[in-house]
ZAFI-875399 format. One record per atom (N, C-alpha, C): atom name; x, y, z. Coordinates in steps of 0.001 Angstrom, whole numbers. Example, Ala and Ser with C-alpha at 12.3 -4.5 7.8 and 13.67 -1.06 7.14 Angstrom:
<sites>
a=N, u=13190, v=-5690, w=7800
a=CA, u=12300, v=-4500, w=7800
a=C, u=13200, v=-3300, w=7800
a=N, u=12850, v=-2250, w=7080
a=CA, u=13670, v=-1060, w=7140
a=C, u=12900, v=30, w=7870
</sites>
This chain:
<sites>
a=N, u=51709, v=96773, w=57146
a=CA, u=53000, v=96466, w=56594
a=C, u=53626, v=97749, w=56052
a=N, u=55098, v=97852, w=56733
a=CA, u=55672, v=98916, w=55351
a=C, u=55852, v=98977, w=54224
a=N, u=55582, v=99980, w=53473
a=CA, u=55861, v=99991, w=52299
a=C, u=57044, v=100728, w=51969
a=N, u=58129, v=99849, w=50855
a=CA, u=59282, v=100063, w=50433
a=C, u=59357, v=101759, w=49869
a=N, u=60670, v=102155, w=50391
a=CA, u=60417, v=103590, w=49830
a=C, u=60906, v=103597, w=48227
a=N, u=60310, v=104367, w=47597
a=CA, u=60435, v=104589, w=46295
a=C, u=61977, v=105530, w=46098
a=N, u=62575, v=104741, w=44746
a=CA, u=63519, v=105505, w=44558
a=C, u=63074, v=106598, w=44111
a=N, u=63904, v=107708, w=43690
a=CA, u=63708, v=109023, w=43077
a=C, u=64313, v=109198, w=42019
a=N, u=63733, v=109890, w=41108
a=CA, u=64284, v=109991, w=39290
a=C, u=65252, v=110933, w=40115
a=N, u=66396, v=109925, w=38920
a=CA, u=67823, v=110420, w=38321
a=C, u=67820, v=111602, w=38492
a=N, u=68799, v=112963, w=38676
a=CA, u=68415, v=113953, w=37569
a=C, u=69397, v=113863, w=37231
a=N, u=69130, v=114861, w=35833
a=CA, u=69943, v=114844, w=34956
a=C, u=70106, v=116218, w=34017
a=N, u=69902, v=117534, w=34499
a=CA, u=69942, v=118656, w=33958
a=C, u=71511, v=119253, w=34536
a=N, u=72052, v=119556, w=34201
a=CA, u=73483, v=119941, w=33995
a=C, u=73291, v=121694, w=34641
a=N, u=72237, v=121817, w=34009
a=CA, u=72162, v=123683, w=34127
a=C, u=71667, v=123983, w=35171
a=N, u=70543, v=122809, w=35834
a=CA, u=69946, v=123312, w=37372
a=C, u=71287, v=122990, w=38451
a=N, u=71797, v=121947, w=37936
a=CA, u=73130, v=121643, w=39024
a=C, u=74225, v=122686, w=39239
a=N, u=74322, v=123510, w=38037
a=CA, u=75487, v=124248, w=37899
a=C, u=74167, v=125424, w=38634
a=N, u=73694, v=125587, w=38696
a=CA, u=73073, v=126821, w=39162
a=C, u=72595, v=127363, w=40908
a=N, u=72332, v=125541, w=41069
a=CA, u=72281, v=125448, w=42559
a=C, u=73920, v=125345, w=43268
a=N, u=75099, v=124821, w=42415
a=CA, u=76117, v=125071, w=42951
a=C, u=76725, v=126483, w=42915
a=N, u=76510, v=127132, w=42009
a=CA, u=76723, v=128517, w=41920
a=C, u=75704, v=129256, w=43484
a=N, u=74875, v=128815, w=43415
a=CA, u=73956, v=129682, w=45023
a=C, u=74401, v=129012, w=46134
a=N, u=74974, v=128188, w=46193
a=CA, u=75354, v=127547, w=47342
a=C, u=76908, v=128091, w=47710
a=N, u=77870, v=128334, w=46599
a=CA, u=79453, v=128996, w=46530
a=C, u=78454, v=130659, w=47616
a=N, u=77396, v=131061, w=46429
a=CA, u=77364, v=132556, w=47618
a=C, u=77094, v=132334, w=48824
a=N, u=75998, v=131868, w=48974
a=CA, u=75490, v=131610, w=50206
a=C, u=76884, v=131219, w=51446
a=N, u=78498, v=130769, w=50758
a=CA, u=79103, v=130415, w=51408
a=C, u=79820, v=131651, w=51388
a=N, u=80480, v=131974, w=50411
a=CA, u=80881, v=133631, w=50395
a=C, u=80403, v=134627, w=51965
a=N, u=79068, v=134811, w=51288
a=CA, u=78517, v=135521, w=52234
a=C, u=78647, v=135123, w=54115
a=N, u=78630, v=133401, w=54485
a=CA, u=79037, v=132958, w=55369
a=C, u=80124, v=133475, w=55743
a=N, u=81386, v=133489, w=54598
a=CA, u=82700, v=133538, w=55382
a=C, u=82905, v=135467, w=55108
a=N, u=82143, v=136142, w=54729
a=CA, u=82419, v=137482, w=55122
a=C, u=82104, v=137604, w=55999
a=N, u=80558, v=136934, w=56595
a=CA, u=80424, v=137046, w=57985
a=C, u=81035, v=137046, w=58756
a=N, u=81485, v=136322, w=58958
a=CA, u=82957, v=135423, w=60142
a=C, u=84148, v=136292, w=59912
a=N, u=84268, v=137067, w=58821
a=CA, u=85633, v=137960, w=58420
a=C, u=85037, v=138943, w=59295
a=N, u=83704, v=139680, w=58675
a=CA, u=83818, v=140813, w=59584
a=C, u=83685, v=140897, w=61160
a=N, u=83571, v=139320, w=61384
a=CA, u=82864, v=139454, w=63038
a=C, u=84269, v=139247, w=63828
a=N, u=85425, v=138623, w=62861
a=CA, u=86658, v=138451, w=63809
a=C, u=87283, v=139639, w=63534
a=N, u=87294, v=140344, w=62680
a=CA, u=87936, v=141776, w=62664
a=C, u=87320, v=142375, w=63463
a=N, u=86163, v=142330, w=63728
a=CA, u=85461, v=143493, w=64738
a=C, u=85944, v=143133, w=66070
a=N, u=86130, v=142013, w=66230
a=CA, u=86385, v=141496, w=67573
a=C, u=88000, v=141772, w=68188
a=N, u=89072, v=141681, w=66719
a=CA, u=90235, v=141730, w=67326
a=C, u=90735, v=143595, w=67084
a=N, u=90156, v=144217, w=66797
a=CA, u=89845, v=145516, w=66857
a=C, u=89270, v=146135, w=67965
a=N, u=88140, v=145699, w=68975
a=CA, u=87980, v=145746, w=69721
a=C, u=88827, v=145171, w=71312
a=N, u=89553, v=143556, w=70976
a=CA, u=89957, v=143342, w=71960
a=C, u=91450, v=144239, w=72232
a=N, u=91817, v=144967, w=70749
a=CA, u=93226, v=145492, w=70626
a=C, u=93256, v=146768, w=70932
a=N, u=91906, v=147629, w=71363
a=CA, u=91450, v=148632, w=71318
a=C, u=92111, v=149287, w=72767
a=N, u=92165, v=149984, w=73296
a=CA, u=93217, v=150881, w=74418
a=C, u=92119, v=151402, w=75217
a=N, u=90970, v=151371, w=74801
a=CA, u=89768, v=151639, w=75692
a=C, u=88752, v=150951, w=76491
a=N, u=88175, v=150740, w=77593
a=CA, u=87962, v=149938, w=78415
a=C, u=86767, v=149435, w=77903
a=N, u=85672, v=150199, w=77795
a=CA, u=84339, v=149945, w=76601
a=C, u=84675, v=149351, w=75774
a=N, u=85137, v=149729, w=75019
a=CA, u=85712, v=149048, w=73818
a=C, u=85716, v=147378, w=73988
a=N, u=86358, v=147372, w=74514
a=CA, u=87428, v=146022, w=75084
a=C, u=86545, v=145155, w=76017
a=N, u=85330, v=145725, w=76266
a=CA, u=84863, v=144941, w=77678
a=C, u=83790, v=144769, w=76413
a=N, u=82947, v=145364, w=75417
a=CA, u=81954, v=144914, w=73768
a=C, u=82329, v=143848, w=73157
a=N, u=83605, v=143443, w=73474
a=CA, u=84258, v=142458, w=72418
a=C, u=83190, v=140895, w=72386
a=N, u=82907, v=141169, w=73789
a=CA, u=82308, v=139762, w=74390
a=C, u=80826, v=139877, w=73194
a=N, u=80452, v=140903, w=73588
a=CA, u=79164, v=141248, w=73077
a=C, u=79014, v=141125, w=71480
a=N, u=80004, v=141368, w=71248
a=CA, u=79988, v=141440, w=69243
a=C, u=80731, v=139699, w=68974
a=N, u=81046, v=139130, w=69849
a=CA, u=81578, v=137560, w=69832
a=C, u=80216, v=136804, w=69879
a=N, u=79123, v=136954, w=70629
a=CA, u=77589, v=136685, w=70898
a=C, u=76976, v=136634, w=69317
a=N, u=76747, v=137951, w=69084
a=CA, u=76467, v=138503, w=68694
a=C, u=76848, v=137348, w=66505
a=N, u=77996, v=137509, w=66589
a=CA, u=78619, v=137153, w=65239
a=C, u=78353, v=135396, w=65621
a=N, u=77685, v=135048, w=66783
a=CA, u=77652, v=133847, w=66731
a=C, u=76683, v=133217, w=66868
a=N, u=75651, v=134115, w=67018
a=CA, u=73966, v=134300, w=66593
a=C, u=73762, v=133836, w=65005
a=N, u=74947, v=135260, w=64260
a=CA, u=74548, v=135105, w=62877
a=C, u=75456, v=133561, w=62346
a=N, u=76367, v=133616, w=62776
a=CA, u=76674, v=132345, w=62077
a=C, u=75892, v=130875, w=62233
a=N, u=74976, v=131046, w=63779
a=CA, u=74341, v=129796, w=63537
a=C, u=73161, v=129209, w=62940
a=N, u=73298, v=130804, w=62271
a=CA, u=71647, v=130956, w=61149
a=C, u=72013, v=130721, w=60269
a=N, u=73588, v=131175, w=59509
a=CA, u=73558, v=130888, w=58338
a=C, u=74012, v=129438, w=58107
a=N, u=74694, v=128557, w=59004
a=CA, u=75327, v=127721, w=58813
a=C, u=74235, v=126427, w=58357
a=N, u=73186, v=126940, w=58768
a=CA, u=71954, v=125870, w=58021
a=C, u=71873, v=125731, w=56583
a=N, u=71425, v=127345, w=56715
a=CA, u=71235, v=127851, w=55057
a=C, u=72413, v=127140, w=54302
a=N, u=73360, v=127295, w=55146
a=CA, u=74857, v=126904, w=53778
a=C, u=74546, v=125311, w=53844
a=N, u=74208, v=124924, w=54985
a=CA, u=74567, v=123218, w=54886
a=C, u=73463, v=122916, w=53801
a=N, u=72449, v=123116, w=54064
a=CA, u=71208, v=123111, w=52863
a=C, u=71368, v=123254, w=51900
a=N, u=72227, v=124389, w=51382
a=CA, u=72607, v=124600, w=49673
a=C, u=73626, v=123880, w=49454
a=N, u=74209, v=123378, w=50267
a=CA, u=75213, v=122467, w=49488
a=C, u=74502, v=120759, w=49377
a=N, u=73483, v=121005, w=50265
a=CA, u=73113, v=119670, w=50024
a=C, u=72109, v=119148, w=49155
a=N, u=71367, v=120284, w=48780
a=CA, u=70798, v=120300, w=47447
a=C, u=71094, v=120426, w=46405
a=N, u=72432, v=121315, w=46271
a=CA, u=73461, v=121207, w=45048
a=C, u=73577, v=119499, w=45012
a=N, u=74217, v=119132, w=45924
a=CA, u=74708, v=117844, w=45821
a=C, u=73764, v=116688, w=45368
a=N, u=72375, v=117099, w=45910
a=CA, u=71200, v=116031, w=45224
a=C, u=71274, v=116603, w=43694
a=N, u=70912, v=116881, w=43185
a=CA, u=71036, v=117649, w=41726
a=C, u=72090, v=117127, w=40597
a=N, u=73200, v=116412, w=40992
a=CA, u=74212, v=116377, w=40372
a=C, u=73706, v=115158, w=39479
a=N, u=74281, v=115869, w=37909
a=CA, u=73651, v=114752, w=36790
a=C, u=74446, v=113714, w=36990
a=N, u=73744, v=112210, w=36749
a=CA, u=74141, v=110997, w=36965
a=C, u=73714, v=110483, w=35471
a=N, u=75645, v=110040, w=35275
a=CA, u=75349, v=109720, w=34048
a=C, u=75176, v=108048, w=33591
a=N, u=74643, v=107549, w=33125
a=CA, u=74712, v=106076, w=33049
a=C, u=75148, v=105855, w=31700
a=N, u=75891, v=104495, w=31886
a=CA, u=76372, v=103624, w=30747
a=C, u=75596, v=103072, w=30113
a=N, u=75328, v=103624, w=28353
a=CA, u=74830, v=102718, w=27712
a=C, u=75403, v=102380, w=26237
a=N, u=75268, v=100819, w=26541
a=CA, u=75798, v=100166, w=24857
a=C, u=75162, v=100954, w=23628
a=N, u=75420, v=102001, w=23280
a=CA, u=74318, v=102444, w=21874
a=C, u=74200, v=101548, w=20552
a=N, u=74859, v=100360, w=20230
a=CA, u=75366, v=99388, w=19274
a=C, u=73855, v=98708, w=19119
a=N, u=73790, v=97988, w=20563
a=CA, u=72574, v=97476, w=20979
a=C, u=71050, v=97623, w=21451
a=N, u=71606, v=99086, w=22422
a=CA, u=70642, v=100081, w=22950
a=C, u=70664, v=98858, w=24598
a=N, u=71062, v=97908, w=24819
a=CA, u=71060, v=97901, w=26665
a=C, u=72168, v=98377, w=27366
a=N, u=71710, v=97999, w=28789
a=CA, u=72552, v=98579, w=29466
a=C, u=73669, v=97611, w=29961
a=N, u=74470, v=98227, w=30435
a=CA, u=76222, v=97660, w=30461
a=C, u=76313, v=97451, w=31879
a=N, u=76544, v=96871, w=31827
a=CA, u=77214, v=96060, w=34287
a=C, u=78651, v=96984, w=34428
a=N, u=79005, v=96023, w=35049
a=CA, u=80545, v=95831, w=35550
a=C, u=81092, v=94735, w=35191
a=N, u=82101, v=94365, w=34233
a=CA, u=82285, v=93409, w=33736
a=C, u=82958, v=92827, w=35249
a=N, u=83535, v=93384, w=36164
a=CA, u=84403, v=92209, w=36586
a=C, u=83456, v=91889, w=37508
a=N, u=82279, v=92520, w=38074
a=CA, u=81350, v=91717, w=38722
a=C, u=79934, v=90919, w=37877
a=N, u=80136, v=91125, w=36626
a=CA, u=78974, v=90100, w=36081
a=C, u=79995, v=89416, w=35034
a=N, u=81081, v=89382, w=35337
a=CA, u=82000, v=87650, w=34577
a=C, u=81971, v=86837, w=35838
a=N, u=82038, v=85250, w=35501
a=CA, u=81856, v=84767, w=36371
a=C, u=83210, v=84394, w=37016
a=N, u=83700, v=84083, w=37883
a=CA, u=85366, v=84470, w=38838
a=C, u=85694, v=82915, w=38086
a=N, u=87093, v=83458, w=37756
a=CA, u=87795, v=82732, w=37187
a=C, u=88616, v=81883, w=38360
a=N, u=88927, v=80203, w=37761
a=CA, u=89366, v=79771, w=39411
a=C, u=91157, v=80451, w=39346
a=N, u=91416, v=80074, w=40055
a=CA, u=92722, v=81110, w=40733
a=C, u=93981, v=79942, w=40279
a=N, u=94615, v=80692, w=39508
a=CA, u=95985, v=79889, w=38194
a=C, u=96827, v=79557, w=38899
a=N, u=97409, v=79796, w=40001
a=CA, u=98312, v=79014, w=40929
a=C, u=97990, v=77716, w=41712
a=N, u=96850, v=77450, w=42197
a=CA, u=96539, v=76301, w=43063
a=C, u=95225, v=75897, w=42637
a=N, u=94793, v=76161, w=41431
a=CA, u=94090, v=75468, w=40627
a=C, u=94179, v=73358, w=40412
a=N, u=93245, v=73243, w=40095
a=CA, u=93655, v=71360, w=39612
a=C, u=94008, v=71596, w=38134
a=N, u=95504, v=70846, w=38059
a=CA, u=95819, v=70739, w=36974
a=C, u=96559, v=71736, w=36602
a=N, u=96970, v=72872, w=37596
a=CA, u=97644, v=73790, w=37449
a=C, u=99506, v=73292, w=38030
a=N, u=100539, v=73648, w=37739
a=CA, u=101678, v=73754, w=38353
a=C, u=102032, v=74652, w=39344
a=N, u=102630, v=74273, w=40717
a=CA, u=102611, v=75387, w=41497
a=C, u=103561, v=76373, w=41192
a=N, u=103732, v=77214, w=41553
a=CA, u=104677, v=78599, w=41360
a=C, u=106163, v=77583, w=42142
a=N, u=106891, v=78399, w=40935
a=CA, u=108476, v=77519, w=40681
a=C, u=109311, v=77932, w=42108
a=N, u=108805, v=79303, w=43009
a=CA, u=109877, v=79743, w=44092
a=C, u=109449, v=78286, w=45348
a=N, u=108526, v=77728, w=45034
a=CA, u=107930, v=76665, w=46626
a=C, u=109074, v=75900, w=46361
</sites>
């Protein structure tokens, strides 16, 4: 038989979240200098008046698209561990010390004041 997967504790540290989102902003930084310097190199080269030049472009397009498909992990990863990290805060009554619902889903539904029994219908019918 399977066994149910276990949830995972909350977190709730404020300072590891802000810290993994802070490495994840570089890690993206650094992504998009990549991509800055690889399209400058490229439209420098394709704008270039020399035949070498101009015929490399292909090669440094390869090349900048090697590195971007290495980093684009790394970045998806840090943002997605930033994103697990994020403190979750819960509602609690401190009066009482339990915990609080949603009132409009734990009241019980009120019947509906127009076509209710014993209700009057709305004056435009």
């Amino acid at each position: 038989m399977r066994d149910l997967p276990v949830s995972r504790i909350v977190p709730t540290d404020p300072a590891t979240y802000r810290r993994l989102r802070w490495r994840a902003r570089a890690w993206t930084a650094v992504a998009g200098a990549v991509l800055t310097v690889v399209v400058t190199e490229i439209a420098i080269r394709v704008t270039s008046g020399e035949e070498s030049r101009h015929a490399s472009a292909a090669w440094v397009f390869f090349q900048g698209g090697l590195l971007l498909a290495g980093l684009a992990p790394v970045v998806w990863f840090q943002w997605r561990r930033s994103y697990r990290a994020r403190p979750q805060r819960l509602s609690v009554d401190d009066a009482r010390g339990t915990w609080l619902g949603v009132p409009e889903l734990d009241a019980p539904s009120a019947t509906h004041l127009s076509l209710g029994p014993g209700a009057d219908p709305p004056r435009r019918w």
